[in-house]
N, C-alpha and C positions, 0 to 999 in steps of 0.2 A: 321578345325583349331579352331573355336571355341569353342570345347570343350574342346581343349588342354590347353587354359590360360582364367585365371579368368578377366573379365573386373573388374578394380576400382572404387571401390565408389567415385563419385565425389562432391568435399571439398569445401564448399563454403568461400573462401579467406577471412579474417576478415579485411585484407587493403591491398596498395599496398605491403610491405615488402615480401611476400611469392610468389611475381611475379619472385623475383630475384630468389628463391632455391625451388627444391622443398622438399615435404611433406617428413618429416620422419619418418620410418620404422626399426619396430626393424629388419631388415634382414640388412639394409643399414646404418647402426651406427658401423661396426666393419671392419676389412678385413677378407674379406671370401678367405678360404684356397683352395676352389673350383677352386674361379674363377684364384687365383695364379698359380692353376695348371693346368688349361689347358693354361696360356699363356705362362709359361714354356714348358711344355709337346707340344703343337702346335708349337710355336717359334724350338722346339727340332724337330720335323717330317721333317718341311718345310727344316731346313738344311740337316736333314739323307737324304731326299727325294735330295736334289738337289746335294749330293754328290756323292748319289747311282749312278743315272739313266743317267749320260750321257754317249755316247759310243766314247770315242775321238780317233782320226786318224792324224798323221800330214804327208801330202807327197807333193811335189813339192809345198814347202811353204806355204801350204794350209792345216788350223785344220776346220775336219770335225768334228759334232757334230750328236749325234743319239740320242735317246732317250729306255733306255732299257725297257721299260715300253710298247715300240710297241709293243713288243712279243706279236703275239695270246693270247687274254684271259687272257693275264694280267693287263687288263685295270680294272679288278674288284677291285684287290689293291686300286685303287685311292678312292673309295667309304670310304673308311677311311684315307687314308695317306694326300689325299684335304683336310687340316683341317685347311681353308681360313675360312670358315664360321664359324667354333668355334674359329679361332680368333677375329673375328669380334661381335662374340654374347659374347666373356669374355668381351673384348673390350666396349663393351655397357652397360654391368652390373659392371664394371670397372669404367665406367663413371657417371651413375648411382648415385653409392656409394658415389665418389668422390663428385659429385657435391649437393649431399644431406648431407654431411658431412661440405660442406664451407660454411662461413657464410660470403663471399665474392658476391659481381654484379657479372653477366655473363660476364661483359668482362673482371672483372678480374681474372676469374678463366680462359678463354675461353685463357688470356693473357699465363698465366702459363702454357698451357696444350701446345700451339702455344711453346713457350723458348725450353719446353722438346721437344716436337718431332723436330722444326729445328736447334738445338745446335747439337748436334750430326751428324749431316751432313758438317757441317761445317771442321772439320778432313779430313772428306772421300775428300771432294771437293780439300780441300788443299797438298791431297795427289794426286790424280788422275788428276787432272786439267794438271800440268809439268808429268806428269810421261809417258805418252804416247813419248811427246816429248825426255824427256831425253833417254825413250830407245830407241828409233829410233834413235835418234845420236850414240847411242851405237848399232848398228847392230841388235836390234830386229827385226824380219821379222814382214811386216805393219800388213799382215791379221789374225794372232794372235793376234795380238795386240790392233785391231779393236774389235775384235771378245768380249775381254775379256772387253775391255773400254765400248763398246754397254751394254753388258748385266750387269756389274755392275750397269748401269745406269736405265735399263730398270724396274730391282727389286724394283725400288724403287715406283713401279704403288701405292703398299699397302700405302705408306703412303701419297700418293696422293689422293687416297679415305677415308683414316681415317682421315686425315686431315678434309672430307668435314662432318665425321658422330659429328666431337668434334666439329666442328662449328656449326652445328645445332643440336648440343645436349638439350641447355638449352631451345627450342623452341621444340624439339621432345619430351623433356619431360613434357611438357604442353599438346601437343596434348595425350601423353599416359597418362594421371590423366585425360582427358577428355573422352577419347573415348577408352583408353584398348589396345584388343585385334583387332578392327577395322583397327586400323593404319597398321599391317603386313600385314592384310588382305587385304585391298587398295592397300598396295606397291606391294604385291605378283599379285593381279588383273595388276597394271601394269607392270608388269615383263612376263603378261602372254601378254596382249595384245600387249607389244613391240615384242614378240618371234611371234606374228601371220605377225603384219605389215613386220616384219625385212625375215620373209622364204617365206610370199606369195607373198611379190614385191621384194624380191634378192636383198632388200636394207640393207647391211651391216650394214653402218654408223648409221641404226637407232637402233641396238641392243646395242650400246654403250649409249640409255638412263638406260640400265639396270647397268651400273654401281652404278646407284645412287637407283633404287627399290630394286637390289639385297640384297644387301652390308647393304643397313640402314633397309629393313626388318630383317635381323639374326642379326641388330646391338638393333634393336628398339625391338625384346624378349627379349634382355638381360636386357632391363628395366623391365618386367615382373620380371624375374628373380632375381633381384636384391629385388623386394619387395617380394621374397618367394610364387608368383602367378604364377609356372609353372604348371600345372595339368598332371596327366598322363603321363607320360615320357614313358613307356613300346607302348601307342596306340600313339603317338606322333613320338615312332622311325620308328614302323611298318607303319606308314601313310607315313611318308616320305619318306622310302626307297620304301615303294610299289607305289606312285607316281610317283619316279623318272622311277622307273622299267618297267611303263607303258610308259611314257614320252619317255623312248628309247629304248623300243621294238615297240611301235606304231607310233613315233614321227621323227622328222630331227634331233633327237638329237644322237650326238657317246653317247658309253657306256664311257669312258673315260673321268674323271672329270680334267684332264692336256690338254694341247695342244701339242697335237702329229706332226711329220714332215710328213706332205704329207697331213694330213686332212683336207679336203674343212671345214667343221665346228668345232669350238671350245667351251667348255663349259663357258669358261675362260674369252677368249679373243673375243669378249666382255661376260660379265656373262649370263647366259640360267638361265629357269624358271627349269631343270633340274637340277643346282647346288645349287641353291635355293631349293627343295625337298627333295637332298642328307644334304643341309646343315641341314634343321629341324629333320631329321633323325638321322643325327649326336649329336644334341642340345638333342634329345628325351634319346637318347643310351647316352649320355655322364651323363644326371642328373638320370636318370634310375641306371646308376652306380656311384652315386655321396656317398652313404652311405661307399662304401669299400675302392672308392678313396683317401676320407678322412680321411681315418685311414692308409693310408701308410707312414710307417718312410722317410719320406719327405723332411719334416718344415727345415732343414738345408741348402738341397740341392736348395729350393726355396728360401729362403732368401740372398743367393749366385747368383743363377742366376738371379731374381729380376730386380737387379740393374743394370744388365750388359745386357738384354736383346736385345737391340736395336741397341748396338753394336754386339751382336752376328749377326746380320739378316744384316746389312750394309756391315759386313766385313768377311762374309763366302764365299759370289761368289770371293772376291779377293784373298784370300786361296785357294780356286779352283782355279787359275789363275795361281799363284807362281807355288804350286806341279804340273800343266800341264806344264807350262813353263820350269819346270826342265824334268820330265817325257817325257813327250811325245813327246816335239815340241823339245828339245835337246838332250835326251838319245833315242829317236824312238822308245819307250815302246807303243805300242799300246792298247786299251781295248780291254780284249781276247771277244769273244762272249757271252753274260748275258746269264746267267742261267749256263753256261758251269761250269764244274770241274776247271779248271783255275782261270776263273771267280769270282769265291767263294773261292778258295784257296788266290789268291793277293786281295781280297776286304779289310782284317783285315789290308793288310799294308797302302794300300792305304788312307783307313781312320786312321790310325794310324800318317802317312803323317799330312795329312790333320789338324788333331787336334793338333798335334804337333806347325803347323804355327798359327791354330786357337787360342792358346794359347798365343803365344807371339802377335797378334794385339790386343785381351783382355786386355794383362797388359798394353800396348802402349796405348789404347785408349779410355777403360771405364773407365776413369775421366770424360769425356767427357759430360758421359749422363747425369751428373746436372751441368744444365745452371747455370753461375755466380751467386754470393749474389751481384746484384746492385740493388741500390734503385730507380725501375720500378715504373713510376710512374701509375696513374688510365687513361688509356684510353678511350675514348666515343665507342659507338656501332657501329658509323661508322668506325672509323679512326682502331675499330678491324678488323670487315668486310674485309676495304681493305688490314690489315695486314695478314690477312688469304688469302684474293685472291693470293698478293705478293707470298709470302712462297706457297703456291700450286701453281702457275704460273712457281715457279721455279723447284718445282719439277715434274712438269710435263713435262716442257723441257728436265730434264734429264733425264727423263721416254723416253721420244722420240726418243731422240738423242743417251743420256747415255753420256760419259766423249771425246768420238772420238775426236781427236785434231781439231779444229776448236774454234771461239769464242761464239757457243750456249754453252758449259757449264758456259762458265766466265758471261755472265750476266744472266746465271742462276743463280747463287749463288751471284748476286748482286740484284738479285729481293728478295731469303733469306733474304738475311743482311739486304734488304731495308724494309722487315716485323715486322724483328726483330726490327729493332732502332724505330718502329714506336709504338712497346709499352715503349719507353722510357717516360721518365720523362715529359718533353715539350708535348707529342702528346697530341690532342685533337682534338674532333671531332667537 
C-alpha cells in the first residue's frame, strides 16, 4: 500500500487558527465531479442491488425471503456491485473537501454535517413509527409486516457508521497531514488482527471492532484522494482484488461480498479484512477510470440527484415493501426462479413497479434533506460529542430493532431530536 499513496509533507502550523481546518489544496477548493459520481452512481447500485436480488414467497401468512445472488458462482458479481467501500472512500474525500473549504471550528461544521444526516430521518420515523400499528388494525398479516418495519430499519447501519467517520473527521484529518499513508495502513493492520482473534477463538462479537478499521480505512484514502495523492490506481486495483482473491481461496472468508441466507460467515456483517481488499481494488479501478468518467454527459443528471440522495437510500426498502405488499403478499405473484427466462422477462416490470412508487416518496419527501434555516447556535466539543453519541445511539437502535411496533423506535427518535436541539442556540459545553 505504500506505494499506492503519497505521504504529505508535514506543515509546520504558524498558530493555533489551522488547528480548526485543515491545509488547502488546489484539488480541495472546488467540487470534484468524480467524487459526485460515484455517490450517485453507488447510492444508484446499492438500490438496483436491493431491488434485484430478493426471491419473495408469501404462503400461510408467511413472506419468505432468498437472495438471488446465492446462485452458484454468482457471488463474483458482488466484487463490484458491493460498492459500501466506494461510498465510503467518496464520503471521506467529500469530507475532506468540505472541511478544507469552511472557515468554520469543528464543531461547527461537525454541527452541520450531524442537521444533514439526522433531518431526513426524522420523516421516515414519523412515517413508520404508527404505520405498523395502523395496518394491523386494518388486517395486515403481522409477519410481513415485521419483516418490512425490521429491515427498513436495519439499512439504516450505514449511516450509523458514517456518522462515526464525520465525527472524527476533523481529528483523522490531523492524523493524515501527520503521518499520510500510515494511518490506512494501521487500520487495515487492525482489521487484519481483529479477523485472526474473531476466526481463531469463534469469537464473533470481536469482528464488529472492524466496523470502525474497515469503514475509516477506505474512508481515511479519500483524504489522500481529495489532495490529488492517489498513486497508481492500475497496481492499486490489481493488489486489491489479488488480495482479496488470496484472502478467499486460502482464508475463512466466502467469496461473496453480501450476506448470504445460510452462510456461517459474512463479509459484511461484521466487515472482513476481505472487503476491505475488494474495497481498495475498487478505489484503484474506479480512479484508474476516473479520466473517461469524467467526461460523460452527466453534470445534469448529478446535480438532480445530488440533492435527493439520502432520500433515495432511506426510502427504497419502503417501495420494496408497498410493490411486495401489493404483489406478492396480496396478488400471490411469486419470484419466478433468478436467472430463469421468466425471471428476466417480469424484472423491467417489476422495477418499473418499483420506480414508479420510488418517485412519488421523492417528491413527498426530499424537502427534507436541508435541515431548517434556524439560527444554530456555536456549540462546545463536548456538548457536540454527546450530540453525535445521541443521534448514533438512536440510530443504532433502529439499526437493531428497525420500526417493529414496540416503544425502541419512539425513544429512538427522541435520542435524534435530543442531538439535534443540543446544537441549538443555548447548548454549551
Amino acid at each position: 500500500m505504500t506505494v499506492l499513496l503519497d505521504r504529505p509533507a508535514q506543515v509546520q502550523a504558524p498558530g493555533p487558527a489551522p488547528v480548526q481546518a485543515p491545509v488547502r489544496t488546489p484539488r480541495a477548493t472546488a467540487r470534484d465531479p468524480f467524487i459526485d459520481l460515484l455517490r450517485v452512481l453507488g447510492m444508484a447500485l446499492i438500490v438496483l442491488q436491493h431491488w434485484t436480488i430478493p426471491v419473495l414467497s408469501y404462503e400461510g401468512g408467511r413472506l419468505s425471503t432468498g437472495n438471488a445472488l446465492s446462485t452458484p458462482g454468482v457471488w463474483v458479481v458482488t466484487w463490484l456491485s458491493q460498492v459500501m467501500p466506494l461510498v465510503f472512500f467518496a464520503g471521506g474525500a467529500a469530507n475532506a473537501i468540505s472541511r478544507s473549504r469552511s472557515a468554520k471550528s469543528d464543531q461547527e461544521w461537525l454541527a452541520g454535517r450531524l442537521r444533514r444526516l439526522a433531518w431526513p430521518l426524522l420523516p421516515l420515523a414519523a412515517v413508520w413509527i404508527p404505520l405498523p400499528h395502523v395496518l394491523l388494525t386494518l388486517g395486515v398479516p403481522a409477519q410481513p409486516l415485521e419483516v418490512g418495519a425490521k429491515l427498513t430499519g436495519q439499512l439504516l447501519w450505514f449511516l450509523a457508521v458514517y456518522l462515526i467517520a464525520v465525527t472524527v473527521t476533523p481529528y483523522a484529518l490531523r492524523l493524515h497531514r501527520r503521518f499520510g499513508v500510515l494511518v490506512p495502513v494501521a487500520l487495515g493492520a487492525g482489521a487484519a488482527l481483529t479477523d485472526v482473534v474473531r476466526f481463531s477463538t469463534g469469537l464473533e462479537a470481536a469482528g464488529y471492532l472492524n466496523i470502525v478499521f474497515v469503514w475509516l480505512a477506505v474512508h481515511q484514502i479519500g483524504f489522500s484522494y481529495a489532495e490529488g495523492r492517489v498513486r497508481l490506481p492500475g497496481l492499486m486495483a490489481a493488489g486489491g482484488f489479488g488480495v482479496a482473491a488470496l484472502l478467499v481461496g486460502f482464508g475463512p472468508y466466502p467469496g461473496s461480498m453480501i450476506g448470504l441466507p445460510g452462510a456461517e460467515v459474512s463479509n459484511m456483517a461484521p466487515p472482513t479484512l476481505a472487503i476491505m481488499a475488494v474495497g481498495i481494488g475498487q478505489i484503484g479501478l474506479a480512479v484508474l477510470l476516473r479520466p473517461w468518467l469524467v467526461r460523460l454527459p452527466l453534470r445534469r443528471v448529478l446535480d438532480w440527484a445530488g440533492p435527493r440522495i439520502m432520500t433515495v437510500y432511506l426510502w427504497h426498502m419502503p417501495a420494496l415493501f408497498a410493490v411486495t405488499g401489493v404483489v406478492v403478499v396480496l396478488l400471490g405473484v411469486e419470484t419466478p426462479e433468478p436467472g430463469s427466462l421468466f425471471w428476466f422477462a417480469g424484472w423491467p416490470v417489476w422495477f418499473g413497479m418499483l420506480c414508479l412508487v420510488m418517485w412519488g416518496l421523492v417528491r413527498a419527501f426530499a424537502r427534507f434533506e436541508t435541515p431548517p434555516s434556524l439560527p444554530y447556535g456555536t456549540a462546545g466539543r463536548g456538548t457536540m460529542l454527546v450530540a453525535a453519541g445521541l443521534v448514533g445511539a438512536g440510530i443504532l437502535t433502529l439499526t437493531v430493532g428497525g420500526f417493529a411496533p414496540g416503544g425502541g423506535p419512539f425513544l429512538a427518535v427522541l435520542a435524534v431530536l435530543g442531538g439535534l436541539l443540543m446544537t441549538a442556540p443555548k447548548a454549551r459545553s
